[in-house]
C-alpha positions in Angstrom: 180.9 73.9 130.1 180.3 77.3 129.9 181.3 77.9 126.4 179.4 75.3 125.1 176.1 77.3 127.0 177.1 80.2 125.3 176.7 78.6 122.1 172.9 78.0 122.0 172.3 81.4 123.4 174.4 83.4 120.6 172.0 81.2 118.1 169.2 82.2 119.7 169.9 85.9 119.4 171.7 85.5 116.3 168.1 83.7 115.0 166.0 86.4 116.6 168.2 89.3 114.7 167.4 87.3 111.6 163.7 87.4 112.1 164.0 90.7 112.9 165.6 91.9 109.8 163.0 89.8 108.0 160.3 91.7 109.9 161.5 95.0 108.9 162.1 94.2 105.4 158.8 92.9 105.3 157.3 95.6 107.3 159.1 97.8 104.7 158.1 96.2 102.3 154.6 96.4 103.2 154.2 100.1 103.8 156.0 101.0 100.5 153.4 98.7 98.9 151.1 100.4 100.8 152.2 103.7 99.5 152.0 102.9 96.2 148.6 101.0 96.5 147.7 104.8 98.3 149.0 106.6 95.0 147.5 104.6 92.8 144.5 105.1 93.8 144.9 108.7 94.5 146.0 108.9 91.2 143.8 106.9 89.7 140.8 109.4 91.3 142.4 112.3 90.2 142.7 111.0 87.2 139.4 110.6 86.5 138.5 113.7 88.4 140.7 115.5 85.8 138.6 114.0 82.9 136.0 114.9 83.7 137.0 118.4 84.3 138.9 118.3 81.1 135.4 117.1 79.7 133.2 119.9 81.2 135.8 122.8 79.7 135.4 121.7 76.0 131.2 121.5 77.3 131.6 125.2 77.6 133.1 125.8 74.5 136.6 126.4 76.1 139.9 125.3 75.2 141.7 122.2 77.2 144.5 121.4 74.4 146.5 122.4 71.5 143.7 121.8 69.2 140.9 123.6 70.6 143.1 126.6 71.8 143.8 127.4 67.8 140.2 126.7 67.1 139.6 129.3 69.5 141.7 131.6 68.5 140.3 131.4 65.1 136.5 131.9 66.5 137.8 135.3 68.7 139.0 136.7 65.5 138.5 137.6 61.7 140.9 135.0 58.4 139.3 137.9 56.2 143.0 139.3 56.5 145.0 137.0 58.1 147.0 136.3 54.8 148.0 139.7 54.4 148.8 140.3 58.0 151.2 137.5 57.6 153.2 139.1 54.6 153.2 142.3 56.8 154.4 140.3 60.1 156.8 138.2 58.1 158.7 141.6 56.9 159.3 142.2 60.3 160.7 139.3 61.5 164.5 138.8 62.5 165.1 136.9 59.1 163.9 139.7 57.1 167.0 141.7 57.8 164.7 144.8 59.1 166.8 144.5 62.5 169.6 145.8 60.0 167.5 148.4 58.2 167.2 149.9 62.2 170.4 149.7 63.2 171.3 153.1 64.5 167.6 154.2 64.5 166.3 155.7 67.8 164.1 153.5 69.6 161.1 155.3 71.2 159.4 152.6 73.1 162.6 151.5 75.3 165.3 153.4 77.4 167.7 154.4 74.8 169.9 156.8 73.2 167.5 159.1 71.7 167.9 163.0 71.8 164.5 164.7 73.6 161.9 166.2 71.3 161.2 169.6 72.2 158.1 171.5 70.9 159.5 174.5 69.0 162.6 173.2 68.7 164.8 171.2 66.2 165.0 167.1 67.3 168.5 166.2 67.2 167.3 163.1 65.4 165.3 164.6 62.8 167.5 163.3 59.6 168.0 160.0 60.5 164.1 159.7 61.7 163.5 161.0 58.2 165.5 159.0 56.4 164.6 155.7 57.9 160.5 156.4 57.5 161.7 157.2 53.9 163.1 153.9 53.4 160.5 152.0 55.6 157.7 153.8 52.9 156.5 150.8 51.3 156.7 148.8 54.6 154.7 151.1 56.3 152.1 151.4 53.6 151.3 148.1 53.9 150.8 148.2 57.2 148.4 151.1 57.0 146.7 149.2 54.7 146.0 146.2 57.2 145.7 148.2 59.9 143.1 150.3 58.7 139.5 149.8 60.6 141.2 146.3 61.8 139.4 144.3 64.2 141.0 140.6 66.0 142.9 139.5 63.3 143.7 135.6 63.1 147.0 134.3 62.5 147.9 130.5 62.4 150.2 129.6 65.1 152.4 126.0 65.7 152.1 125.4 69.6 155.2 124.9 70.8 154.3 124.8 74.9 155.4 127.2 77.2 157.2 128.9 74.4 154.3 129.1 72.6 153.4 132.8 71.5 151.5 134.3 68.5 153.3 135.4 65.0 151.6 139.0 65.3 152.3 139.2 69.3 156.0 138.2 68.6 156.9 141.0 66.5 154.2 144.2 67.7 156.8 145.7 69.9 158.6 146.4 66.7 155.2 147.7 65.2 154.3 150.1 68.0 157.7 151.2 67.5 157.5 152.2 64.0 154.3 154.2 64.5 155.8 155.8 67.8 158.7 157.0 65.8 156.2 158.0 62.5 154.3 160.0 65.5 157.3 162.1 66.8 158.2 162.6 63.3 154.9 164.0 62.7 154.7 166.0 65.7 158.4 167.7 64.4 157.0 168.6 61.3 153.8 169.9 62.9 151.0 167.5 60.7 148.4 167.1 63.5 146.4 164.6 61.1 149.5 162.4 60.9 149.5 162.2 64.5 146.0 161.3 64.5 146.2 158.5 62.2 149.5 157.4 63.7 148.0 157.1 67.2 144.9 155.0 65.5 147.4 152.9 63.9 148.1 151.7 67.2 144.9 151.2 68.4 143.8 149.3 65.0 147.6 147.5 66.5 146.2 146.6 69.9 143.0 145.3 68.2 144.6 142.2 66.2 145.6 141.4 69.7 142.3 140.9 71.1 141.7 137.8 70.4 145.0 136.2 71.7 144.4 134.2 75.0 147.6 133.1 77.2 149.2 135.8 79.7 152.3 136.7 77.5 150.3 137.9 74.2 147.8 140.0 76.4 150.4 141.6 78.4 152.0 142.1 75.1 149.1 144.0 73.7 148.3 146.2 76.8 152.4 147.4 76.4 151.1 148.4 73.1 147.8 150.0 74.3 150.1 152.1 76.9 152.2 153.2 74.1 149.1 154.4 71.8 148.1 156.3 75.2 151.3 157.6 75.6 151.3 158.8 72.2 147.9 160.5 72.3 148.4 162.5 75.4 151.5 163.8 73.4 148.6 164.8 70.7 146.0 166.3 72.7 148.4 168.5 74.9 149.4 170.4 71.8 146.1 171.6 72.0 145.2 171.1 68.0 142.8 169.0 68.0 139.4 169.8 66.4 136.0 168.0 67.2 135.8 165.5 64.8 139.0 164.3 65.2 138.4 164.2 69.0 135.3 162.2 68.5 137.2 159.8 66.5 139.6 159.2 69.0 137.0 158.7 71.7 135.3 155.6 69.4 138.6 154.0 68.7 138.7 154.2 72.5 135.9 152.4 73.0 136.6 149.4 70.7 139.7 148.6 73.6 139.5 144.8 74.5 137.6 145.7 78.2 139.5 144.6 81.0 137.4 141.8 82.5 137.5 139.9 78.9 141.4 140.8 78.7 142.0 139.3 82.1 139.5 136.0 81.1 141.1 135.3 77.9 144.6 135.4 79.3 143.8 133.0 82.0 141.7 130.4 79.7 145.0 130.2 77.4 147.6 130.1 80.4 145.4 126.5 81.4 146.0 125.0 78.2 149.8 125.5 78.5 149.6 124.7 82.2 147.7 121.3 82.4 149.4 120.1 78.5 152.7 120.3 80.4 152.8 116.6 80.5 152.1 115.8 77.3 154.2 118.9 75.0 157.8 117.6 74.9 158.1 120.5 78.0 159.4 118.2 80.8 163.1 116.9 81.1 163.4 113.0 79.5 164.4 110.6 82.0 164.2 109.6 85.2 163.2 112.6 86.6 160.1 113.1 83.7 159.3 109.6 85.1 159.1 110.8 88.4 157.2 113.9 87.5 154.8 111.5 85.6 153.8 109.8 88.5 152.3 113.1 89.8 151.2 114.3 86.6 146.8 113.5 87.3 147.5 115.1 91.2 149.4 118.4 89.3 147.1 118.6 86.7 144.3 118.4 89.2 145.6 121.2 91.1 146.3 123.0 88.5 142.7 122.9 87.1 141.6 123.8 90.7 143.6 126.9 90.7 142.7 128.6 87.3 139.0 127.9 88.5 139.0 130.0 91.0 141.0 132.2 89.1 138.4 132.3 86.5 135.9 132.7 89.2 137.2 136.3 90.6 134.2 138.7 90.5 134.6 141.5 87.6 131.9 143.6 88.8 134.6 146.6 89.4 138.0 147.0 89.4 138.4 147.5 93.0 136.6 144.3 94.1 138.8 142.5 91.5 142.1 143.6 92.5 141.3 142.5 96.2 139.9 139.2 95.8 143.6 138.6 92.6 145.2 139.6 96.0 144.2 137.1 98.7 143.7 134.3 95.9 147.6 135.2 94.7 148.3 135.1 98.8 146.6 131.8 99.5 148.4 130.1 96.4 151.7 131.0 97.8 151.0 130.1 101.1 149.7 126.9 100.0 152.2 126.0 98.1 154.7 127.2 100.5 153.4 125.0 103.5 152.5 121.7 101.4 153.9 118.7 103.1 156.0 116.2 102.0 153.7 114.1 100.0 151.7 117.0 98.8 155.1 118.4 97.5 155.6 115.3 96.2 152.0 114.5 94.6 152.2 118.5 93.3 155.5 119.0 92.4 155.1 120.9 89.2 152.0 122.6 90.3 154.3 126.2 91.1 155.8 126.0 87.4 152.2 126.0 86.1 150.7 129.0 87.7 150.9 132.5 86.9 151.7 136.0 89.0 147.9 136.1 89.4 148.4 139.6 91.3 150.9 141.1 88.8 148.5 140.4 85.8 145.6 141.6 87.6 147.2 144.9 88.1 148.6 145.2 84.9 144.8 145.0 83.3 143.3 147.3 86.0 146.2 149.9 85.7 145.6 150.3 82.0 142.0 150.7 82.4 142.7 153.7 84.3 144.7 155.4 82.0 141.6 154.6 79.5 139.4 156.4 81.8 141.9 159.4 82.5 142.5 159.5 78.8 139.0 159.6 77.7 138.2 162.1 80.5 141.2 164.5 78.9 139.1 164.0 75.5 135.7 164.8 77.1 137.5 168.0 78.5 139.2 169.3 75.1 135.7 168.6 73.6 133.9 170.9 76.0 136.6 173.5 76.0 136.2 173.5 72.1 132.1 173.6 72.4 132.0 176.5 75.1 135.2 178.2 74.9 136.4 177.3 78.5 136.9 174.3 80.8 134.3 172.5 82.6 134.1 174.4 86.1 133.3 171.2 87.8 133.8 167.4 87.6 129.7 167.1 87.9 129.9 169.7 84.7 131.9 167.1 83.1 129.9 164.2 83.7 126.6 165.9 82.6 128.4 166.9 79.1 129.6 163.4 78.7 126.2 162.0 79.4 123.7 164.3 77.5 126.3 165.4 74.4 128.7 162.3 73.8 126.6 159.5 75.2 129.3 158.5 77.4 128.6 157.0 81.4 129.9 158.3 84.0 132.2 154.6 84.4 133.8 156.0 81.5 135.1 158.8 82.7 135.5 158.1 86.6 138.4 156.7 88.1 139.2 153.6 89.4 137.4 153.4 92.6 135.3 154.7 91.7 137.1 158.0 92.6 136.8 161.0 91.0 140.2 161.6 88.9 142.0 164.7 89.8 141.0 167.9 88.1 142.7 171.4 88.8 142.3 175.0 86.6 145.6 176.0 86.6 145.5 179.6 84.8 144.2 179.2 81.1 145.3 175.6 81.5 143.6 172.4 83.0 145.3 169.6 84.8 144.3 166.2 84.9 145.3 163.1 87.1 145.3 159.7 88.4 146.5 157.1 90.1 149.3 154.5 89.7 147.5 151.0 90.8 149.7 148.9 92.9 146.9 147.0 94.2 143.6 147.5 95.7 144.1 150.3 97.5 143.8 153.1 95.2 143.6 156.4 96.8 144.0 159.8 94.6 146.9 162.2 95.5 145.7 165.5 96.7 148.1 167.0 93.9 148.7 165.9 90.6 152.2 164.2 90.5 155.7 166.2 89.4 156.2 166.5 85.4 159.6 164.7 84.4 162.8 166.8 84.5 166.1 165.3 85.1 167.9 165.8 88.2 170.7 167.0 85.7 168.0 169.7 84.2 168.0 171.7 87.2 169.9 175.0 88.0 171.5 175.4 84.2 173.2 178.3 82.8 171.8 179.6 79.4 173.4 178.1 76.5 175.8 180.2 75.0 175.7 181.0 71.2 178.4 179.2 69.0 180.1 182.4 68.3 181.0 183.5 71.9 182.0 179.6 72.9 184.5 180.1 70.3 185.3 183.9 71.6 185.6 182.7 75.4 188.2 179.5 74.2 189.9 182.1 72.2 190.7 184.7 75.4 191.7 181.7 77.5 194.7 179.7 77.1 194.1 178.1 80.6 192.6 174.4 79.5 193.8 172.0 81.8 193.6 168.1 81.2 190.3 167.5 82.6 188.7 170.2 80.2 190.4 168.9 76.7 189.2 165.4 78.0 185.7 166.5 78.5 185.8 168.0 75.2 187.0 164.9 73.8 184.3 162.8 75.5 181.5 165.1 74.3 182.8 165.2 71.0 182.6 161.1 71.0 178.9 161.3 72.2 180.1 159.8 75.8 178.5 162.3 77.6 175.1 162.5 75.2 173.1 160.7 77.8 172.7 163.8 79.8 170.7 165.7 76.7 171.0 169.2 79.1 172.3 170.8 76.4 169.6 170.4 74.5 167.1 172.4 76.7 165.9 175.3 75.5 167.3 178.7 77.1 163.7 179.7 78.7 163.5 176.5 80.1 167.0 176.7 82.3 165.4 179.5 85.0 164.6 177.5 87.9 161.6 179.8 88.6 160.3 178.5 85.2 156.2 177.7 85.4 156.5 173.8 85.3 153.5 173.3 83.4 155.6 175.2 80.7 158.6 172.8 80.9 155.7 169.6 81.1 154.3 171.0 77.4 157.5 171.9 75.9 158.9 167.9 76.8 157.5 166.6 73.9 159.2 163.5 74.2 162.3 161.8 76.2 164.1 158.4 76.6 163.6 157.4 80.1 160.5 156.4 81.3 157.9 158.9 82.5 157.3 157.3 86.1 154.3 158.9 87.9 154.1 161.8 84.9 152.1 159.0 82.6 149.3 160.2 85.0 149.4 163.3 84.6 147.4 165.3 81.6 148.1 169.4 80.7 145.2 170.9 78.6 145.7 173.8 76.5 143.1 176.1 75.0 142.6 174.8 71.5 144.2 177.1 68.8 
């Protein structure tokens, strides 16, 4: 009896574990129809939100695609000589064979193995400088000839997505490098006016930049800004400039892309590559493009959101920028960072589209102040050439800027505004600024320390080839270690080190710095904190 009572009741629970299992599946069902119904429609609004957007940019005038970003480019700069720009670029080119032609040619614009320039002195890489500028004549010619008075020059570019960059912005770092090493070369052989026109070169280089949007071609042509800077405080510490040539420096100055419009075009080119992500080849194939296509109106929506706001950052002054780039560049990372699941989901290639909104804004702002500090440096030469002595006060300085050279006092103030540094220093005059790291931009009460090597420090005068050869002579007591050290000189192993290149009056440890700082012409590592730092001599 009692196992046919158990029958009924493991049917009964055997039918309610069916329903069960029907109930979730259909409860599962139900909410991952429900989900999608939710997506749909969220998609389906942000679609149309992004439309619309899309729709309002081109309204403006502004690019939202391929199309309208070359059509852009084309009305932020000059065809009038785009065609021979392009011969020019195409010569330098990887598949022009000009990477061979500089094989074994110093570099001047990266760390590399290139003996110091020493004003006074004999470069160590005179010949083959010479002999390279030789052969590069005609090359060079032609690039003068382009370059001369050149505004924003258009090029015609195949977009090609995030790898997208601009024929002339692909090949200026070996441009700028050419005219550094044509300005070194000039400063060896003592031709001020070659350094002049060198140095303009690469401002007339900077300005067929201008008119490039996306991040990469504008942080490509403030690299070669810095290095024209670079080259011209070389120039005017020699102290042989006259007042024409100062003047002309100070206009080609002025025709620098300003920083607000830098910062504006980078961002209104980086949306075009951000929100055509989708539709440029740029995503994986498959399932997992499939997946991302399902988010692609929420991403692109976001997106838009983001370089709105980022287009929205006051430009009023530098300092107000670079805080309001910070806490925008804060609150997208902490945004993205504590998105839930389904905004992670419904954003997932959000991240990939956005740029290092802090890093860029610094990058504009720092260059603008070494503009400023450059153009104050001019303004101070001038003044010492007009009245036969430096400016006695930064309030001097301003009023000469102002009532003889037309200048405001933005022009010549730091970034701040602050006052840059200014110091008398016997019959010399030191300038300084700041290195911007963010919005906190204080001055340093001294100017920073000129570059010199650790390895510099504490040498022993150089010793004249004759007596070398009379001290080996009297001493028959080298060991292993000292015939290997010869050998390894001998092989150039130990050439990074360059101390034997420094001049004898240079080795006393007591030696004025400022002295060492003017007679550095040039060196391979980077300057550091010495980039901000100018040292005025009396004009001769």
């Amino acid at each position: 009896m009692s196992s046919k009572s158990e029958r009924p009741s493991k049917r009964r629970w055997l039918g309610c574990l069916q329903k069960a299992v029907i109930g979730l599946f259909v409860i599962a069902i139900g909410i991952v129809a429900s989900l999608l119904i939710v997506v749909a429609i969220r998609q389906s609004g942000a679609k149309t939100q992004v439309a619309e957007m899309k729709q309002a940019i081109r309204d403006a005038g502004m690019p939202i695609d391929p199309d309208s970003l070359e059509t852009y480019r084309q009305e932020l700069a000059s065809d009038e000589q785009s065609e021979s720009w392009v011969d020019v670029i195409r010569q330098f080119r990887p598949d022009s064979g000009y990477r061979d032609r500089v094989a074994g040619v110093p570099r001047v614009d990266v760390t590399a193995a290139c003996q110091p320039l020493w004003a006074g002195e004999p470069w160590g890489e005179r010949e083959t400088v010479r002999r390279f500028l030789e052969e590069t004549g005609t090359l060079r010619d032609d690039l003068a000839e382009v370059l001369d008075g050149a505004g924003p020059i258009h090029t015609p570019m195949t977009y090609a997505g995030v790898d997208t960059i601009p024929p002339a912005a692909d090949v200026a770092r070996e441009i700028a490098s050419i005219l550094a090493l044509t300005h070194l070369e000039a400063i060896d052989r003592g031709d001020i006016n070659a350094c002049v026109q060198s140095v303009g070169q690469l401002f007339a280089l900077e300005r067929t930049l201008q008119g490039e949007p996306m991040v990469f071609p504008q942080l490509i042509r403030l690299g070669v800004f810095n290095v024209a800077l670079e080259d011209l405080r070389r120039v005017v510490q020699l102290g042989q400039l006259n007042a024409d040539q100062i003047d002309n420096l100070l206009a080609k100055l002025d025709r620098a892309l300003p920083w607000d419009k830098a910062f504006q075009r980078a961002m209104i080119g980086e949306r075009v590559v951000a929100v055509t992500v989708f539709e440029d080849g740029t995503l994986p194939d498959g399932i997992t493009r499939k997946m991302l296509g399902m988010a692609g109106p929420r991403d692109q929506l976001e997106t838009l959101r983001w370089y709105e706001r980022f287009l929205a950052l006051p430009t009023d002054d530098p300092v107000t920028f670079l805080r309001a780039a910070a806490e925008t560049n804060a609150d997208m990372e902490s945004t993205l960072e504590s998105a839930n699941l389904w905004r992670r989901v419904e954003t997932m290639t959000t991240g990939m589209t956005l740029p290092a909104l802090r890093a860029i804004a610094v990058t504009v702002i720092r260059t603008e102040e070494n503009i400023r500090l450059a153009r104050l440096a001019l303004v101070c030469q001038r003044f010492e050439i007009d009245r036969g002595r430096w400016p006695s006060s930064y309030d001097e300085v301003l009023a000469f800027a102002k009532d003889e050279m037309d200048l405001s006092r933005d022009a010549i103030i730091g970034i701040g505004p602050l006052p840059f540094g200014v110091k008398p220093d016997g019959t010399r005059l030191v300038l300084w600024g700041r290195r911007i790291e963010g919005f906190n931009v204080e001055l340093p009460d001294e100017p920073p320390e000129s570059y010199w090597p650790d390895a510099w420090r504490g040498l022993p005068p150089k010793q004249d080839d004759d007596d070398a050869d009379l001290a080996v002579n009297e001493s028959d007591q080298l060991g292993f270690d000292s015939e290997m050290d010869m050998f390894d000189s001998s092989m150039g192993l130990d050439a990074a080190d360059d101390a034997s290149t420094v001049p004898n009056e240079l080795r006393d440890p007591d030696v004025d710095p400022l002295d060492r700082h003017l007679r550095l012409i040039f060196h391979r590592d980077r300057p550091s904190d010495s980039f901000y730092k100018w040292v005025l001599q009396p004009s001769k």
